[in-house]
Steps between C-alpha positions, in 0.01 A plus 500: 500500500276455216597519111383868497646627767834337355448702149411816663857435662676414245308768293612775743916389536521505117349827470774648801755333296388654219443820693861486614638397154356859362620722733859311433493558167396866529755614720465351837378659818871699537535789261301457228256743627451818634398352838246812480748763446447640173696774502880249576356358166472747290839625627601166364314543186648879435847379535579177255883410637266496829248278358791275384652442836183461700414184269 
């Protein structure tokens, strides 16, 4: 292994750590989303005390 294939390494694990710091902070893969199903979240967004317990 050569210097640049050590930086393109270490390049690509800080960007995944990065990567996986984001979606942390924005909710997580687990119900933060609609998970495609736009209609369950408007029914969350229609209904505050809804929107309240799903957080």
């Amino acid at each position: 292994m050569n210097i640049q294939s050590i930086l393109v390494l270490a390049g690509l694990v800080v960007f995944f750590v990065l990567a996986i710091a984001w979606i942390s902070k924005n909710g997580g893969w687990q119900g933060g989303g609609c998970g495609g199903d736009c209609s369950h979240c408007a029914s969350h967004c229609d209904d505050p005390e809804k929107a309240k317990k799903a957080k």
